[in-house]
C-alpha positions in Angstrom: 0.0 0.0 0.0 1.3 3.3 -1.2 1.9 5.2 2.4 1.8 9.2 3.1 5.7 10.6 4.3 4.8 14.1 4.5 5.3 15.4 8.0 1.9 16.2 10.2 2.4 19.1 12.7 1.2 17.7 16.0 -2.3 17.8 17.3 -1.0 19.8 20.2 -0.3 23.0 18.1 -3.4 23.2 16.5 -4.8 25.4 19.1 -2.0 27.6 19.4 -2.2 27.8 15.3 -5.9 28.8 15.4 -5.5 31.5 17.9 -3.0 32.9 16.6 -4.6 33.3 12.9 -7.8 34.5 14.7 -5.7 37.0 16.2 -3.4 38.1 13.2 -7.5 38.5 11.6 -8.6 40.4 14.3 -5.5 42.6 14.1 -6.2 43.5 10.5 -10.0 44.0 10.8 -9.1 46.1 13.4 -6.7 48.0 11.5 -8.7 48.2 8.6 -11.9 49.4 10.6 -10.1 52.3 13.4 -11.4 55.0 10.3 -14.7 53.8 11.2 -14.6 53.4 15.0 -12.6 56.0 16.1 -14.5 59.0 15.2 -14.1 62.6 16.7 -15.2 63.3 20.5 -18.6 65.2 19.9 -19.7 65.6 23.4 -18.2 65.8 27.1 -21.1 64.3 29.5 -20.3 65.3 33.5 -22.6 63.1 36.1 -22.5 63.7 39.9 -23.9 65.5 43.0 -22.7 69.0 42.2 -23.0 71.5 44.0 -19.7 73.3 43.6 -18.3 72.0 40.0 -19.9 73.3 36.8 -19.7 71.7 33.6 -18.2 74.2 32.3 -15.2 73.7 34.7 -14.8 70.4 34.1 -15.0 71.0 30.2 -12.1 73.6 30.8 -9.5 71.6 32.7 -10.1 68.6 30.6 -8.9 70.9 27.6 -10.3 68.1 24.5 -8.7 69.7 21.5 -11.4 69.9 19.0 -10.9 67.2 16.2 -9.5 64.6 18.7 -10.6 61.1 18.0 -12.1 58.7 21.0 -9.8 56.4 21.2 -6.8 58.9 21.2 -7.8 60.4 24.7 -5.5 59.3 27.4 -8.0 59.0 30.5 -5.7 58.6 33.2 -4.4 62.2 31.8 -7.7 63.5 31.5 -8.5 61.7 35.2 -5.6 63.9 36.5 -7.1 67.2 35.2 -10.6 67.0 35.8 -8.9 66.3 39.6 -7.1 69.1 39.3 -10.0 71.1 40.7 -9.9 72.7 43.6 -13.6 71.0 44.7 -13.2 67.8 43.3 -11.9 64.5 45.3 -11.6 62.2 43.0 -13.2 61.5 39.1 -13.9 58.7 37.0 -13.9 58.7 32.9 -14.6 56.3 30.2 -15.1 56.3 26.6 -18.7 55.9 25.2 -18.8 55.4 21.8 -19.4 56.6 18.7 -18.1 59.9 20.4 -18.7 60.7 23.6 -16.5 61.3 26.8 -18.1 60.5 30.0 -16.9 61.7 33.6 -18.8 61.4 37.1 -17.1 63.8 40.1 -17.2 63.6 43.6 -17.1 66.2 45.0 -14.9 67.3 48.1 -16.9 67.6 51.5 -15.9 70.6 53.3 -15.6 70.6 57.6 -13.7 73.6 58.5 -11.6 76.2 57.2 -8.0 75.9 56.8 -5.9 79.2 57.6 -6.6 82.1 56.1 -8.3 81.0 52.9 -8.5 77.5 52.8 -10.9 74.3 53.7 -9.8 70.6 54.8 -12.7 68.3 53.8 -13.6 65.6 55.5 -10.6 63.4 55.0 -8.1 65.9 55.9 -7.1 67.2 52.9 -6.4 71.0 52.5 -7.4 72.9 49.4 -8.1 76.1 48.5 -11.2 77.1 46.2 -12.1 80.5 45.3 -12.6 83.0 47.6 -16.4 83.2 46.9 -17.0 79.7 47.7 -15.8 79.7 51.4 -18.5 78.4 53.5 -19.5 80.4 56.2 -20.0 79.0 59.9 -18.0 76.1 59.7 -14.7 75.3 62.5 -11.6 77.1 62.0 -8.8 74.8 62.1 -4.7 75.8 61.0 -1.2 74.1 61.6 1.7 73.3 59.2 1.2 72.0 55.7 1.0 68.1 55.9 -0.7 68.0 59.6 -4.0 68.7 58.5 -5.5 65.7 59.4 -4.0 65.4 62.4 -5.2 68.7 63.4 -8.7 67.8 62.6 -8.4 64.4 64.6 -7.6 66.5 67.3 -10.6 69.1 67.0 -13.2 66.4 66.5 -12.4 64.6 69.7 -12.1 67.6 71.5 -15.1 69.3 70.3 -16.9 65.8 70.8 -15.9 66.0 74.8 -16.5 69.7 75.3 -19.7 69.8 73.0 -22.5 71.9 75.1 -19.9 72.6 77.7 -18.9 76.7 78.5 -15.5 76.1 76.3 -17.6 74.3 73.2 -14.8 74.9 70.9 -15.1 76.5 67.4 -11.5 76.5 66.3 -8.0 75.1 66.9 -4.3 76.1 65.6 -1.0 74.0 65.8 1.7 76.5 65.0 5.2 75.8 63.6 6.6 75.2 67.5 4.2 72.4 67.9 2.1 74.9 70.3 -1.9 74.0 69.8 -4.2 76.9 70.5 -8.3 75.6 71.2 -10.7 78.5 70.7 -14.3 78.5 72.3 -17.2 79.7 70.8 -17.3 82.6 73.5 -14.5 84.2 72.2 -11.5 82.1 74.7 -8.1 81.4 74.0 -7.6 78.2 75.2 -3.4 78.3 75.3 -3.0 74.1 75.6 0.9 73.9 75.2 2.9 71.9 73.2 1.3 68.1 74.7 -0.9 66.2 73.4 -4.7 68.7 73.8 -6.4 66.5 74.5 -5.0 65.8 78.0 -5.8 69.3 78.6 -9.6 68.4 78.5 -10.2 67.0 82.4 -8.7 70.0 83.7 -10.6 72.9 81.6 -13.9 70.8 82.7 -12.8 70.5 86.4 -10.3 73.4 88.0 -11.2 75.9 85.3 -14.6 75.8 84.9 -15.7 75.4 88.3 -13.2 78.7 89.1 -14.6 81.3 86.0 -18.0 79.7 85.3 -19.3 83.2 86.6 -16.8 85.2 85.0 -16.6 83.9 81.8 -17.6 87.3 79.4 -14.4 89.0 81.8 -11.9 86.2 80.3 -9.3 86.5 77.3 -7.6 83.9 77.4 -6.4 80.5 79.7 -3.4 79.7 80.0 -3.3 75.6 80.4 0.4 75.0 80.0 1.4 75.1 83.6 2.5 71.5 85.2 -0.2 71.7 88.4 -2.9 74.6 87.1 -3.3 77.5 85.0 -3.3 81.1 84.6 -5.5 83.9 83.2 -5.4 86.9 81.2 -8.9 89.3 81.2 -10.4 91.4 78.8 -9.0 94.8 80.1 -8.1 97.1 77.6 -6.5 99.3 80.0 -4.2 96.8 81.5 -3.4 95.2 78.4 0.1 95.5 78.5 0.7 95.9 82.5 0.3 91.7 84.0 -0.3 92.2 87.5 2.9 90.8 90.2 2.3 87.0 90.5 1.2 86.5 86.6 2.6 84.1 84.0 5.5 84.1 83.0 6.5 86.5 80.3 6.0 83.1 77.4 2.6 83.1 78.6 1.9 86.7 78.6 0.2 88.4 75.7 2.0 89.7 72.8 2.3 93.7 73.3 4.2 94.5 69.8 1.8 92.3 67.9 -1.3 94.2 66.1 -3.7 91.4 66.4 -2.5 90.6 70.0 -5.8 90.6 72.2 -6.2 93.4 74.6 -6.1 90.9 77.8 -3.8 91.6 80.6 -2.2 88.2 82.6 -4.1 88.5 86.2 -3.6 85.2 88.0 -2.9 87.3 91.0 -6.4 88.2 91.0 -7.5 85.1 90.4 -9.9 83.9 93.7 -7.6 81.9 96.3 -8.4 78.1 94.7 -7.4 79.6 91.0 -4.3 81.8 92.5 -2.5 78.2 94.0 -3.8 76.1 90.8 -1.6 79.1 88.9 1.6 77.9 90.7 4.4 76.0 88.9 5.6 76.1 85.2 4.6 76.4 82.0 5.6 74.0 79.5 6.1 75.9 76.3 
């Protein structure tokens, strides 16, 4: 019988040999048909809860050239732009075709201002949006760049413990020293020193409170960064620059030179006989 010697491939590469004739087709149809499929971005579609971002804004940082084709548009670019907004946290964009750019925004959640003219939403990151959009009535909070949300950790838990109390805070600073500074709502400087503030709270609810509940409207300031108590400075325009014998130390004093200084004078020494010994010992600055 006459037999067959030309070589078979084996059975095993017959798969391999399909797929990869499928995908040498696939590659050409594709080629051939990109003309057809990627067509010019006609429209920019923005979805989300917006109460800050306009379309408009959105349309401007994602800067689409007119002419550019759909599947030319780097998203993870355009992600980065749209972002780029001061009010928005984080965006998502896809392609729709035949020519269509979709993006939905979230939007940043403001909790308190930041410095001067800034916010820190509610995961602790600063920004700064136009002046005209700063919410009014909301915690003033301010400390060195990167220590936001630790600032805000801070105020949360404090406000949380003092909320209803006579020191119900509305602000707090950590300046470049490390030094926090809690404000009430009453118009107090709350000086807190250089510790952790929060270990500041049992005493402003206990010594301090019980000692100026009825003399609140007369205080400036407390000063809390004494070892064993705390000292006072009163609203007293006339004394403002004069601290009576027996008051904090000069650190704790107000400052005279500065314009914005408060016009308290340091008085522990006319503090009643309870605040007066509670006044005793140092301040840690």
């Amino acid at each position: 019988m006459p037999t067959n010697d030309a070589p078979t491939l084996p059975r095993a590469l017959l798969p391999a040999i399909v797929a990869a004739a499928l995908l040498a087709l696939a590659m050409l149809l594709g080629h051939a048909l990109k003309p057809l499929l990627n067509r010019p971005v006609q429209a920019l579609r923005v979805d989300g809860l917006l109460a800050h971002v306009t379309p408009r804004q959105v349309a401007g940082a994602a800067a689409i050239v007119p002419g550019t084709r759909l599947f030319d548009i780097d998203l993870d670019a355009l992600r980065g732009q749209v972002q780029s907004l001061p009010w928005v946290s984080h965006a998502r964009v896809s392609r729709v075709w035949p020519g269509r750019i979709a993006v939905r925004i979230w939007e940043r959640k403001p909790y308190a201002r930041w410095g001067e003219d800034g916010l820190v939403d509610e995961d602790g990151v600063a920004f700064t949006p136009p002046a005209q959009d700063l919410p009014q009535g909301l915690p003033r909070l301010a400390g060195p760049a990167g220590r936001e949300a630790e600032v805000m950790q801070a105020y949360q838990a404090i406000a949380e413990t003092l909320a209803g109390g006579v020191f119900a805070p509305d602000g707090l600073r950590l300046d470049a020293r490390g030094s926090w500074t809690l404000h009430s709502a009453g118009g107090i400087e709350l000086r807190l020193g250089e510790d952790d503030p929060r270990s500041k709270i049992a005493l402003l609810q206990g010594a301090v409170t019980r000692t100026l509940s009825d003399k609140l409207d007369q205080v400036a300031y407390v000063d809390l960064r004494y070892s064993n108590g705390f000292a006072v400075g009163w609203n007293n325009g006339a004394a403002a620059c004069q601290p009576a014998k027996g008051a904090a130390p000069a650190a704790a004093q107000p400052d005279c030179g500065r314009k914005d200084a408060p016009p308290a004078a340091s008085a522990s020494a006319r503090l009643p006989a309870a605040a007066a010994k509670a006044a005793g010992g140092k301040p840690h600055e």
